[in-house]
Every structure is written in C-alpha cells, then in structure tokens.
C-alpha positions as CSV (number, residue, x, y, z in Angstrom):
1,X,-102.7,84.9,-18.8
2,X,-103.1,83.8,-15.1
3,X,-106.5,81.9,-14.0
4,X,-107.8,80.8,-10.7
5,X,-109.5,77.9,-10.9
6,X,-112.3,77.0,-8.3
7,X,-112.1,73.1,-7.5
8,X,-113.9,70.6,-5.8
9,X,-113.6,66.9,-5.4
10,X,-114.1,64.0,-3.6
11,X,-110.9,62.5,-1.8
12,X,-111.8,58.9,-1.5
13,X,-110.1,57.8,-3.9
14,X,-107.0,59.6,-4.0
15,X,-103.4,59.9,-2.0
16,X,-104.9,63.8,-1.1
17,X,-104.4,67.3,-3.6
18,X,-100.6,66.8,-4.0
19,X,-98.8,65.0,-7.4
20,X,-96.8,61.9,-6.5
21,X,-94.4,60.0,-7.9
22,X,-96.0,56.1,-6.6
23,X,-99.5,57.2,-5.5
24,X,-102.7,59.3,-7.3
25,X,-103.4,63.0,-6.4
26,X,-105.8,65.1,-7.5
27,X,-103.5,67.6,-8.9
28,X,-101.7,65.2,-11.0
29,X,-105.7,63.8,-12.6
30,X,-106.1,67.7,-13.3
31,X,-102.9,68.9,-15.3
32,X,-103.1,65.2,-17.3
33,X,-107.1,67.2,-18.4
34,X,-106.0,70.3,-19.1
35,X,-102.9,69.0,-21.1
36,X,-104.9,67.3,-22.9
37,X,-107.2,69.6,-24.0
38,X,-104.5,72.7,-24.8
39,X,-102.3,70.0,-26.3
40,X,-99.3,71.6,-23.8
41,X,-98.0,71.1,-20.6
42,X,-99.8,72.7,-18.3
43,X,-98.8,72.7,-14.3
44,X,-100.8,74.0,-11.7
45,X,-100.5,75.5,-8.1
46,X,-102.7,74.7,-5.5
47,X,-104.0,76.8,-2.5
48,X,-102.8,74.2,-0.3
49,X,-102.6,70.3,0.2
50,X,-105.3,68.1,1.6
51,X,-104.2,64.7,2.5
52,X,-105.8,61.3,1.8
53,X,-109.1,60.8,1.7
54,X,-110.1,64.4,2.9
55,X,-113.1,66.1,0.9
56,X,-113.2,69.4,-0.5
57,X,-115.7,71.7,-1.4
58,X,-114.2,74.5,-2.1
59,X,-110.5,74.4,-3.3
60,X,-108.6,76.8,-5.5
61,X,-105.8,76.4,-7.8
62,X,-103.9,78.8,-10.6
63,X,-102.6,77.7,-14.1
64,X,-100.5,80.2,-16.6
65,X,-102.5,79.6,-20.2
66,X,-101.7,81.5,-23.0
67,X,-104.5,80.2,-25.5
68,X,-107.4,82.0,-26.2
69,X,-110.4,80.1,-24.3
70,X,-114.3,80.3,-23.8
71,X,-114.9,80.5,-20.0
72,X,-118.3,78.0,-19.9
73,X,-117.3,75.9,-22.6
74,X,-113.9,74.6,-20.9
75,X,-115.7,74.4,-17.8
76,X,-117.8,71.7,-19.5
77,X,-115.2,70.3,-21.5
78,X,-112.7,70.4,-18.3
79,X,-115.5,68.3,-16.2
80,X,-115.8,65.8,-19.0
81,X,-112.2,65.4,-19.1
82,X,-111.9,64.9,-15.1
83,X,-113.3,61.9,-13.2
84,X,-117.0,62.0,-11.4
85,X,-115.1,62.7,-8.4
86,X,-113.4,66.1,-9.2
87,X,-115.4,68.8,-10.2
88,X,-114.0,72.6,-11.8
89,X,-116.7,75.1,-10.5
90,X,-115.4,78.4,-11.9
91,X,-112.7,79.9,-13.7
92,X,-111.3,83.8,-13.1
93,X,-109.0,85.6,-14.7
94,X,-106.7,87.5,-12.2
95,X,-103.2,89.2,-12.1
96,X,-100.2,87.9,-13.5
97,X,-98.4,87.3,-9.9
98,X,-101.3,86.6,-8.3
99,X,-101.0,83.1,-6.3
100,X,-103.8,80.6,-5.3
101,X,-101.3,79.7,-2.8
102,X,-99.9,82.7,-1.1
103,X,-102.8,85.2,-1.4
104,X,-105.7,83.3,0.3
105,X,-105.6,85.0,3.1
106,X,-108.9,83.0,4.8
107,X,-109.5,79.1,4.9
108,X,-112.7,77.0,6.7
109,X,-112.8,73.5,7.3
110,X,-115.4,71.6,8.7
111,X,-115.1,68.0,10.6
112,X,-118.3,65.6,10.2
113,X,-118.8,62.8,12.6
114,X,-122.0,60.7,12.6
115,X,-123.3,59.5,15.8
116,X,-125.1,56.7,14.2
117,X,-124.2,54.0,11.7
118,X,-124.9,55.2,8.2
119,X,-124.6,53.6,5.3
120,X,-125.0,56.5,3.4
121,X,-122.4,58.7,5.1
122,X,-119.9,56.0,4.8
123,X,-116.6,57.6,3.9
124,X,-117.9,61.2,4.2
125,X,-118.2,61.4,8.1
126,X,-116.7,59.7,11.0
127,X,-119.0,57.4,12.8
128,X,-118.3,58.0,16.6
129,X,-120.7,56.3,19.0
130,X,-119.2,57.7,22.5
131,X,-121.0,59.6,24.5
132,X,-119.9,62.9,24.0
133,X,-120.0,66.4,26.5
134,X,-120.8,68.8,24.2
135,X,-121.0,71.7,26.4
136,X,-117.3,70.3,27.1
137,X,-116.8,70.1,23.3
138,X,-117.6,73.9,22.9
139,X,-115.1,75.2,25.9
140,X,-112.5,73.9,24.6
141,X,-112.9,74.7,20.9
142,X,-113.2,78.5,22.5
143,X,-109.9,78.4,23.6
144,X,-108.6,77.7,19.7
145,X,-109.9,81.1,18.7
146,X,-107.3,83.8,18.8
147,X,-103.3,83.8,17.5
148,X,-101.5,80.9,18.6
149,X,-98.8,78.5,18.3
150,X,-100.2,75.3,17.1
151,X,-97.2,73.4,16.9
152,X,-98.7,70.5,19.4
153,X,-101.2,70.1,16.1
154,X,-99.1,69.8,14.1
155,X,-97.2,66.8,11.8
156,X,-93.5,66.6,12.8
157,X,-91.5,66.8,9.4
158,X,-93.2,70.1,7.9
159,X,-91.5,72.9,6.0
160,X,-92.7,76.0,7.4
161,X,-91.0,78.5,8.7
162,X,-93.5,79.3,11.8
163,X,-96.5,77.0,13.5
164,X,-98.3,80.5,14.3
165,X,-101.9,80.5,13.2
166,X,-104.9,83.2,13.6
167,X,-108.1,81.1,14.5
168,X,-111.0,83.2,14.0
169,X,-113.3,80.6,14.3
170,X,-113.8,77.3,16.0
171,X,-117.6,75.6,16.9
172,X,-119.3,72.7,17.2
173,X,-122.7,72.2,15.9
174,X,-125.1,69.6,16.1
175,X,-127.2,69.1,12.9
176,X,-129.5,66.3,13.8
177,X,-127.7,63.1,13.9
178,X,-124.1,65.1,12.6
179,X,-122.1,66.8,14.8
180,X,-120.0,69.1,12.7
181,X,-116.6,71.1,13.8
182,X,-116.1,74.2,11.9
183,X,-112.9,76.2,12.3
184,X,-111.6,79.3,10.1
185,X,-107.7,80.7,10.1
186,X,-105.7,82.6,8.3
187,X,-103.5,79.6,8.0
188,X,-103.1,75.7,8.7
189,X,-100.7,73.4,9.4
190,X,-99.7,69.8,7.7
191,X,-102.1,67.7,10.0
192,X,-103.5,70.7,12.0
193,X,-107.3,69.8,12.3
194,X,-107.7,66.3,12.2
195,X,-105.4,66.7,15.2
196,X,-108.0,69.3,17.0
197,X,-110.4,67.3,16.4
198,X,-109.0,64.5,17.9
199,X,-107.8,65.9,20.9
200,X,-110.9,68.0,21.2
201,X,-112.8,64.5,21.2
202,X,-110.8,63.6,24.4
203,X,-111.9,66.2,26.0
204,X,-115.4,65.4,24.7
205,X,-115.3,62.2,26.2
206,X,-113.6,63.0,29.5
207,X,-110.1,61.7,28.6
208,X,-108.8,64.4,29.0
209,X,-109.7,67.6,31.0
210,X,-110.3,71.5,30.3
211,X,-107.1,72.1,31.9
212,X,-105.0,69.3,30.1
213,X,-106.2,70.8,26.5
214,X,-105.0,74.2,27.6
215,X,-101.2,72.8,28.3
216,X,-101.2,70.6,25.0
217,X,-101.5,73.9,23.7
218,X,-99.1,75.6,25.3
219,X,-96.9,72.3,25.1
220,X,-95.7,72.5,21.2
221,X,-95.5,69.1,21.7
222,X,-97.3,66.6,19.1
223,X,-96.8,64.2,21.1
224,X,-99.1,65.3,23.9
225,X,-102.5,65.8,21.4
226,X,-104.3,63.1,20.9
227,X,-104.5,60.8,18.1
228,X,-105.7,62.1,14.7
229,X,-109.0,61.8,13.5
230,X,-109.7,60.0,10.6
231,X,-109.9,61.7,7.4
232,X,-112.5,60.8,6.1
233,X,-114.6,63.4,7.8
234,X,-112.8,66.4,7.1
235,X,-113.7,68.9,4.4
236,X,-111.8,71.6,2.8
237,X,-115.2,74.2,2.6
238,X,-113.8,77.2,1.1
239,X,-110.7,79.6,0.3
240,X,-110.8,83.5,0.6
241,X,-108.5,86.3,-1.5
242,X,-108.4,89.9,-1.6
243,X,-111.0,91.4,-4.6
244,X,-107.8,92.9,-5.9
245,X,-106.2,90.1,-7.3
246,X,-109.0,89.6,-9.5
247,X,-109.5,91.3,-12.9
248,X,-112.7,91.6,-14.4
C-alpha cells in the first residue's frame, strides 16, 4: 500500500530535504527510521526539496509499505526513531499512483525577518535592521500574483522543463516586531523565494525602484534579482492535494 506521510522538521541542521552522497538531508534521516523499524528498505518521495537550513512545517512525502501497520502507534514509534528536529504528523493511506510530488497541486511559504536582535529567533528568522517601505514592500509583492515566468528567480542549473508559475498569493504582514512574506503557487522553482524576497527587500529599501522590479521580471535574467535571502528564514508551511487521491 501507498501512504502519504505528513512531515515537519527543523532545517538547521541539515544540507535541506534531499539524500546526499557527502552531506545530511532530511530524507536520508527518515528512510534510515523507517528501515529500521520494517526491517526493509524503504525509499521515499518527497513533495519537493527545501534547501539548507530552510524550516518546514508542513511537508509531505509517500512511501510504498506492504506490512500491516497501526496508524498512531508508528507515528509514536516513527518520532522516537527520528531526531528532535524532525517530526511525522500524520500518516494517510491513498491511491496506489498517487504522488506526494506530482499531485500537490497548492504550496505556501512564508519568509520571517526580525527587525530587532533576538536571541530567541536566532536561526528561524532573518534579522534585518534597514529601514524598510512597507507600503513599497506591498506594491511590489502585488505584481507577483498572477501566471508568470519566474525564470529571473530562479537558480541557473535546474531541471524543469518550464519556469512558469501561478502565484495566487503574495503579502507582507507585520506581526509586531516580525515582518512575514507569505506567498502561495501552484508551483516553485529551485531558489524561487528566497530570491523574491531578496529582490523585494531592494525595493523595500529603495535600491531598487517599482519600475526596476517590474523588468527583473520581465527580464528572465537571474542575474538582474537581487541577492538571495538567507535561509534561515524561510518556511515550507503547507502542501495541498486533491481529496481524491486519498482513501479512507
């Protein structure tokens, strides 16, 4: 049978979701804890890759099991398998082609930056003492929302076979001292928001103008965005499928 696993995890301390062959991803700490505990090799496919050090708080990924298993009790045995960092949330049973990659049809991230020095935001928000134009902030997020080619967002060596993305949502919101981005697409690219968010910032910060976003996006050219922000403040926040997938 075919499960979708519900994840989330800390990325401090790992090389992002993907297994590699000289540096720790989550993926590779969660087949080594459910090998373990079926006593068979088990591989799993995530909904997508997060790089190093981002967050995620809601991630999904689908393994092929063929033992017979209590839902809560792996859950609880799964979590005391897995380091404090990673946590497995829920697991569903669903159709045998369905994919945690191909049939999330809906992603939202968010992008935390800290306008003062915290201690306990350390490594889970970007601390970013500029004076910021948020009014500024907010136009140019605006023009994000809609079908686009985001290739100017996007890392240069990427295997896809299109950089066209369905932005349905893109906001800032201040939340006392956090100003958080949120933005929700269909699909994102290798790169794609830490990138926004950085050139977004330069527009935040006068850098760059209104006008001068609107050709880097027209541009497709990565090297007109501005600098990536760090990743420490980015969060994977959840993953959407159609019902149908699903079996009860």
């Amino acid at each position: 049978m075919r499960y979708f696993f519900e994840i989330s995890y800390n990325g401090s301390n790992y090389h992002g979701w993907q297994s590699q062959s000289n540096a720790l991803g989550i993926q590779q700490k969660v087949e080594e804890a459910l090998t373990q505990l079926f006593r068979e090799k088990i591989s799993i496919v995530g909904s997508g890759r997060t790089d190093t050090g981002v967050h995620c708080k809601q991630q999904f990924f689908h393994a092929d099991i063929n033992k017979e298993f209590d839902v809560d009790n792996l859950i609880i045995r799964l979590n005391s398998f897995l380091p404090k960092d990673i946590a497995i949330r829920s697991i569903k049973k669903v159709k045998p082609e369905a994919s945690a990659r191909y049939d999330a049809f809906e992603r939202s991230y968010e992008y935390h930056i800290t306008r003062v020095k915290d201690p306990l935001r350390e490594g889970l928000a970007f601390y970013y003492f500029k004076s910021i134009d948020l009014p500024a902030l907010q136009l140019a997020a605006s023009l994000l929302v809609g079908k686009h080619d985001f290739e100017c967002f996007s890392k240069v060596k990427t295997d896809v076979n299109h950089f066209i993305c369905d932005v349905t949502l893109a906001e800032w919101n201040q939340k006392g001292d956090l100003l958080v981005f949120t933005i929700t697409a269909n699909r994102f690219l290798r790169g794609m928001v830490r990138a926004i968010v950085g050139t977004l910032l330069d527009t935040g910060t006068g850098k760059i103008s209104l006008e001068d976003f609107k050709s880097i996006l027209k541009s497709k050219d990565r090297k007109k965005a501005g600098m990536n922000a760090p990743p420490e403040g980015l969060f994977l926040m959840s993953v959407k499928y159609p019902k149908s997938i699903f079996i009860k």
